[in-house]
C-alpha positions in Angstrom: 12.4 53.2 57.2 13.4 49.5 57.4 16.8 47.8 59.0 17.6 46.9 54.9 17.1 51.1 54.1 19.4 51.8 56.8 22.1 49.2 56.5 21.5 48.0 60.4 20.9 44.3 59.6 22.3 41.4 57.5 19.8 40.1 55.0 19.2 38.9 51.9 16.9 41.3 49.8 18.0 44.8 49.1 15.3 47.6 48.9 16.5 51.5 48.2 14.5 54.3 47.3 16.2 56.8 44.8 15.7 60.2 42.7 16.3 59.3 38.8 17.4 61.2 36.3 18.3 60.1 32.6 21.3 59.2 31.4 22.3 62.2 29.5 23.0 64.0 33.0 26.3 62.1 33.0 27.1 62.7 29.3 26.9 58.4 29.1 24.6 58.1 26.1 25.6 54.0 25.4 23.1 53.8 28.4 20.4 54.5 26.2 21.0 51.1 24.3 20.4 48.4 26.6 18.3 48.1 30.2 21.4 48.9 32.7 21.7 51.5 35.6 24.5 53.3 37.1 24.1 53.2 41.3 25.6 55.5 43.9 28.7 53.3 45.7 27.1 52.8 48.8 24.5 50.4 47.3 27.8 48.3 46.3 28.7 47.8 49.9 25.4 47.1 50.8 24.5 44.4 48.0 28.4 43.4 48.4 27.3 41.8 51.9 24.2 40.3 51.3 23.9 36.7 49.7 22.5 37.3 46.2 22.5 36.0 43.0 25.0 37.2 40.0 24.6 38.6 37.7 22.6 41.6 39.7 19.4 42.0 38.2 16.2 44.8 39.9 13.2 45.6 40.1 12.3 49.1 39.1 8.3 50.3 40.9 7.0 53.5 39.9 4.5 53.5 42.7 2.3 56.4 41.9 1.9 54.9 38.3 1.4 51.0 39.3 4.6 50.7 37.0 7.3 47.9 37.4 10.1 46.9 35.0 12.9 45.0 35.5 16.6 46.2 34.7 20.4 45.5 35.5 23.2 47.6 36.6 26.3 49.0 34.7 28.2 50.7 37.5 28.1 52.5 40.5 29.6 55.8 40.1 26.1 57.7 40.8 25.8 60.5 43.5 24.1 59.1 46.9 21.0 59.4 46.4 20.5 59.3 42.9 20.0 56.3 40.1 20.4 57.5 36.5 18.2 55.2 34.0 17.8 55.0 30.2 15.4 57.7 29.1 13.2 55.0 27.1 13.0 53.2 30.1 12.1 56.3 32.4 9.1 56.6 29.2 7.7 53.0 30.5 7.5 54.1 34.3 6.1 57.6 33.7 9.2 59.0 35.5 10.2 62.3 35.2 13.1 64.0 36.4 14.4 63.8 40.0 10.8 61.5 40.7 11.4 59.2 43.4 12.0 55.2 42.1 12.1 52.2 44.6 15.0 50.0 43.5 15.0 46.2 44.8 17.5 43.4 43.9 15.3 40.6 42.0 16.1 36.6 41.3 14.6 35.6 37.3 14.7 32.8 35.8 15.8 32.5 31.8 14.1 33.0 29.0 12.7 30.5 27.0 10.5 32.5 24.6 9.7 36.2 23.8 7.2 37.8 21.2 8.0 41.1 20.5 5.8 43.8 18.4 7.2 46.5 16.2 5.9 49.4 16.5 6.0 50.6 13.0 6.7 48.5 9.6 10.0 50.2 9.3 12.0 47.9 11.3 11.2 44.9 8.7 12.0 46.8 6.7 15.5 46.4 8.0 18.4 44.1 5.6 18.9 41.5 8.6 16.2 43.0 11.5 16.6 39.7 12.8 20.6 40.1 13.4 20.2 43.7 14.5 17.7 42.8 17.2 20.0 40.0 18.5 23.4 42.6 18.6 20.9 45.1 20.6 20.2 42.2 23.3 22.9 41.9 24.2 23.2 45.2 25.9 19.9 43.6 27.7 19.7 41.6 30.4 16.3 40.8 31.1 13.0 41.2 29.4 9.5 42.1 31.1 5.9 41.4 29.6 4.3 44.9 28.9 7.4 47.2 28.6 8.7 49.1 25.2 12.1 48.5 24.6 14.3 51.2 21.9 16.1 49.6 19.3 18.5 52.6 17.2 19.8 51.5 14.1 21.4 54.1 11.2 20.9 56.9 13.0 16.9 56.1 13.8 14.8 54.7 16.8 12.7 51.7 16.5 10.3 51.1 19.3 9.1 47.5 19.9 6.8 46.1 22.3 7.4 42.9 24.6 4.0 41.6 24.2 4.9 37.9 25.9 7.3 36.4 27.5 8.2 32.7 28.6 8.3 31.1 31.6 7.4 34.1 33.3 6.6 37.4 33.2 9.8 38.9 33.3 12.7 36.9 32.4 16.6 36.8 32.1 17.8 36.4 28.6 22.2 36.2 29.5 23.6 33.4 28.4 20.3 31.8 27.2 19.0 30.4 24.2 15.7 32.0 23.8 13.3 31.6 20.8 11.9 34.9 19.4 8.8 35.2 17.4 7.1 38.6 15.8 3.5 40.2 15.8 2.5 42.4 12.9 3.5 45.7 13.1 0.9 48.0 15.2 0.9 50.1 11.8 -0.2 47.1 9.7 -3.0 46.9 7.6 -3.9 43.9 5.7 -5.2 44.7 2.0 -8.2 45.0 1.5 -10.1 42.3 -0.8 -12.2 43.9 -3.5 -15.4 44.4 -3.2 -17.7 42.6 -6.0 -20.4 45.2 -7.1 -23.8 44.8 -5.7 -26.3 44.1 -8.1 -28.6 47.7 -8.2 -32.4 47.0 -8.4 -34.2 49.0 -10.9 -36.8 51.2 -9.6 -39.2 51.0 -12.7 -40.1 47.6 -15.0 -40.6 50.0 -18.2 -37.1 51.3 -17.6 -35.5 47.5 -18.5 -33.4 47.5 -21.6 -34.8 46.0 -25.2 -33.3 43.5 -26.5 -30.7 44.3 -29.4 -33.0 44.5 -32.6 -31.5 41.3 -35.6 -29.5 43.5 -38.0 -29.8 41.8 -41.3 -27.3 40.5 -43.1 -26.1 41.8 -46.4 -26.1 39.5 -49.5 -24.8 40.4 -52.6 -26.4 40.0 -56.1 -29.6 39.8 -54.7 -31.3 43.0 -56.9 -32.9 43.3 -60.1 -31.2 42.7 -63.0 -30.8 45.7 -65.8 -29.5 45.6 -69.9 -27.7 48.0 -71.2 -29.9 47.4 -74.5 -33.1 49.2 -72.6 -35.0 46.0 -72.9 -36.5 44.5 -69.7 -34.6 41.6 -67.9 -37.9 39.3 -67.6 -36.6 37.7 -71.0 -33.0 37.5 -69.8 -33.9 35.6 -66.5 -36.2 33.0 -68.1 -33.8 32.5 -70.6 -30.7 32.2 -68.5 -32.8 29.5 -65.9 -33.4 27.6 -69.3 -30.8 28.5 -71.9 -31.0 25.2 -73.6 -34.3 24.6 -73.8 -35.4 27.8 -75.3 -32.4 27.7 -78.3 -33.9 24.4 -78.9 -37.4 24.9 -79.4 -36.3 27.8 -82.0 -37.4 26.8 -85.2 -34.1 26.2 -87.4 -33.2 27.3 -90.8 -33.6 25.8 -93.8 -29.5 26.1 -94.2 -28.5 24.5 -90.6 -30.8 21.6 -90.3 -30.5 20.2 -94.8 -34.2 20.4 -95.0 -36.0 21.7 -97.9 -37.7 24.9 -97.5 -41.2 24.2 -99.2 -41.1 20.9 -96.9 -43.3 20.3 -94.2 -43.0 17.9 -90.9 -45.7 15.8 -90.0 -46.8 14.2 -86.6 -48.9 11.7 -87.7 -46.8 9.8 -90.9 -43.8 9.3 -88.5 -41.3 12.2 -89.7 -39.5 14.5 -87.5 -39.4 17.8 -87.5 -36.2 20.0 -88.2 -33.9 20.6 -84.8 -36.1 18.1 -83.1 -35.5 15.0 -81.1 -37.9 12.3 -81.7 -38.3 9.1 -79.3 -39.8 5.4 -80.5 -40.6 6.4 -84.1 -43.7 4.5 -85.7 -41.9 4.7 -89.0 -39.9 2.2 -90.6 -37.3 4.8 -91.2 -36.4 8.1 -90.2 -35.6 10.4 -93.0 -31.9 10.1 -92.5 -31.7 6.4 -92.6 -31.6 5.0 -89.2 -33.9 2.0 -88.4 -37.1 1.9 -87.0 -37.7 1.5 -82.9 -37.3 3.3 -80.0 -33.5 4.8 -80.4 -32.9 8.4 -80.2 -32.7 10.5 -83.1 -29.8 12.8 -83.5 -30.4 16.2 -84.7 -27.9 17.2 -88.0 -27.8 20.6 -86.1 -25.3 20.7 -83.4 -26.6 21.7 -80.1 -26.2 24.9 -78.8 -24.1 25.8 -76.4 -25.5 27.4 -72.9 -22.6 29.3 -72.6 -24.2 31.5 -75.8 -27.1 32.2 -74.5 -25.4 34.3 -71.6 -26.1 37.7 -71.7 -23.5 39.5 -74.2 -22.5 43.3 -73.8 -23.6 46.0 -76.3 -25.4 43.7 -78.7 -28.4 45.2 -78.8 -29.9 48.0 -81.4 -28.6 51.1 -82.4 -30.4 54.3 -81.6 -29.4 57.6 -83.3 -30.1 60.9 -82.0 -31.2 63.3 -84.3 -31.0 67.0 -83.8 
């Protein structure tokens, strides 16, 4: 054991070994929300004579578990021999109870930045997570890269990592401005992108789909004609492509057209015929007085209208049936 362990010698450092419980031996649970230990008396007096730098701050070395963490101290009220810690904090050092701690006073420097890691998305959850991690702290006094600090808010604990910290490795943050900055949550998952399907190759040629057979389209009054007389449409459609033509060619009456009925038109002395239209005349005159030379002759009968030669309902002929 060393002059410092046994108080024999002035110096400057201060190195104790101690059993450590958690707080909740000493019914204080406000210990559990920040980084400070209570210390037996005697480690007053001994740090009380020794030049070192306030605000107290320590090193904590679990040395069967290669742990160290940093921490400050609350009051000394503790039993010799004993340290009690926060129970998170006794979580980082794999401490259990009554395990043997080496405490040592430490000198840090102040924090310039820290990034911290939630453990779960809860805390963002949070109104203002940014206000309640600055009111938890300030219970803190220092902050070391690697440890898992406990945050409780309503009545629930939120773990969060130190994952970096600025200048050093472990750094004061009292009476400091110190820029904080946030990692994803360890429980994050970014969402996923989705997937385009991958075009499947078909196993057999035959198998590929025809092509959509041309429907065709419908267009009305495209069928046969019928009468309602029985007779066959051939007549109808001839007449109604030419419906002037054909009333024309008709021979006339005798009463329509003024001509005498025993009369008879000839081709080769000049005269017309009845109903007819005749073009340059080689008579002098045409029976109805106009002069000679090529000028149209009009027919006495007027012309028919195409409009009659339409098909006309029920004007056919009668058929009786006879029992």
């Amino acid at each position: 054991m060393s002059f410092d362990e046994d108080y024999g010698q002035r110096g400057s450092s201060f190195t104790q070994n101690y059993r450590c419980y958690p707080a909740s031996f000493i019914e204080k649970p406000h210990l559990e929300k920040g980084d400070k230990i209570i210390m037996p008396p005697s480690a007053l007096d001994r740090l009380a004579s020794l030049h070192i730098e306030y605000p107290m701050l320590f090193e904590l070395s679990n040395p069967s578990a290669c742990r160290v963490t940093h921490c400050g101290v609350l009051e000394f009220v503790a039993d010799e021999g004993l340290i009690y810690l926060p129970y998170w904090m006794m979580e980082n050092m794999l401490l259990q109870e009554g395990d043997i701690v080496q405490v040592k006073n430490a000198s840090l420097s102040k924090g310039s930045f820290v990034k911290l890691q939630p453990h779960t998305k809860d805390f963002l959850d949070i109104t203002n997570p940014k206000a309640v991690l600055e009111t938890t702290l300030r219970s803190f006094s220092c902050l070391t890269t690697g440890d898992t600090i406990m945050v409780a808010y309503n009545n629930k604990r939120f773990y969060i990592d130190v994952v970096e910290t600025k200048p050093s490795s472990a750094v004061s943050i009292i009476e400091t401005d110190c820029e904080v900055d946030f990692a994803p949550p360890l429980d994050y998952k970014e969402p996923e992108k989705p997937s385009r399907p991958t075009p499947t190759k078909k196993s057999r040629p035959e198998a590929e789909e025809e092509p959509a057979k041309k429907v065709a389209k419908f267009n009305p009054f495209t069928g046969p004609g019928r009468r309602l007389d029985g007779k066959s449409s051939t007549a109808a459609d001839a007449t109604a492509v030419n419906p002037v033509s054909s009333e024309i060619e008709a021979p006339p009456s005798s009463t329509s057209t003024g001509c005498k009925e025993n009369e008879t038109p000839s081709s080769t002395n000049g005269t017309r015929s009845c109903g007819k239209l005749v073009f340059g005349s080689s008579s002098d005159q045409a029976p109805n007085g106009t002069p000679k030379g090529n000028q149209t002759v009009k027919s006495e009968t007027p012309p028919v209208k195409a409009e009659e030669s339409k098909f006309q309902a029920f004007t056919g002929k009668k058929y009786t049936l006879k029992s």
